[in-house]
Steps between C-alpha positions, in 0.01 A plus 500: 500500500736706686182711626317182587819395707545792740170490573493153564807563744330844663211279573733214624685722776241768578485356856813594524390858453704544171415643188369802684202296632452636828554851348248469252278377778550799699474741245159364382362483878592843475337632222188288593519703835524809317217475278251387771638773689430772228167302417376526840583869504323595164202348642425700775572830371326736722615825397369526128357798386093534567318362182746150467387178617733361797426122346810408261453287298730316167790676363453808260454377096615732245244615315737419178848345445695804340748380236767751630746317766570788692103522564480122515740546796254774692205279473635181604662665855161637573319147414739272686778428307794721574860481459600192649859569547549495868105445569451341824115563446216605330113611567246642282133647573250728337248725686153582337425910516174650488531667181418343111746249458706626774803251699821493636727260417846496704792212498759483767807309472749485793873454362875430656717752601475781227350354208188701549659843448682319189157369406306850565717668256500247253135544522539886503744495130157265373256793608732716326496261168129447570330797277273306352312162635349344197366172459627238237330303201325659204419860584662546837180694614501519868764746543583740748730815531768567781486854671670663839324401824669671779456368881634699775518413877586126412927474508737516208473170428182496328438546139182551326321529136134605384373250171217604329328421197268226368412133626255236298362882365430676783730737660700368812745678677762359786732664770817232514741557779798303595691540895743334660425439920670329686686258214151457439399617128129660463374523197158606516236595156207749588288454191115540397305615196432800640818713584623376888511772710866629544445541873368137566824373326682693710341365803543172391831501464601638857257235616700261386827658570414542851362057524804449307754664728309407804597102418770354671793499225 
């Protein structure tokens, strides 16, 4: 009853502008103006590496839900769902490449003040914990192992991990690397059946460094 009651009386005097209406307000205009922002740039990418199509299109889909949190955590940045403490927006795309089962999946998510270097290294301690990505249920088969995937040329505040192994029984491999631009967190997934090519990942991710820091903050 007590819950009913304040909310009774928030909805009573929100003309008033109490109970943090007109902040919430703002703050949602806000992060609707981020996300269209971040949107609009994804979508006309025009400095992708030759072989990737320029159309975006829906948000990157794991190819598995890994039972480990830590992993859980890498997957969902990448596919839209970040850290929400201090998110003021969010935008996710994948771009087709030219290769067998070949994409790019990358997630943005602008945040307040300096909750996206907090964010990036809570994300870096998961790659850390990350060793092994392994699907739950009966079996666990899709499973995939962490490895070293250095980047150079980028900043210091990019981290990145190689995962290879098996998906749905055929082998599957994935660059992941996490940034931080801008209070802007990329999280971007290179990732095919065939092995990605190191150099195209690399290119991809100054690509998106470069749109990234070129946005107004």
């Amino acid at each position: 009853m007590r819950i009913i009651h304040a909310a009774l009386v928030c909805g009573l005097i929100a003309m008033t502008g109490a109970c943090g209406t007109e902040d919430v307000i703002h703050a949602r205009a806000r992060s609707t103006a981020e996300t269209v922002r971040m949107r609009a740039a994804l979508a006309t990418m025009e400095t992708l590496p030759a072989g990737f199509s320029d159309r975006a299109r829906d948000g990157w889909r794991p190819p598995f839900r890994p039972k480990k949190p830590a992993c859980r955590v890498l997957f969902d940045a990448v596919a839209g769902k970040p850290p929400l403490d201090g998110l003021g927006g969010t935008a996710a795309v994948t771009y087709q490449g030219d290769r067998i089962g070949e994409l790019a999946g990358v997630g943005l998510a602008v945040y307040l003040g300096g909750q996206a270097a907090d964010h990036l290294e809570e994300l870096r301690e998961a790659m850390g914990e990350c060793v092994t990505a392994q699907s739950g249920g009966a079996g666990g088969r899709d499973r995939l192992v962490s490895s070293e995937f250095p980047i150079e040329d980028v900043g210091d505040d990019v981290e990145a991990r190689r995962l290879t192994g098996r998906v749905g029984g055929y082998p599957y491999e994935m660059h992941l690397v996490v940034a931080n631009v801008n209070h802007t967190l990329v999280a971007l997934v290179h990732a095919g059946l065939a092995p990605p090519d190191a150099r195209r990942t690399e290119e991809l991710v100054r690509s998106l460094v470069r749109e990234v820091g070129s946005l107004d903050p």
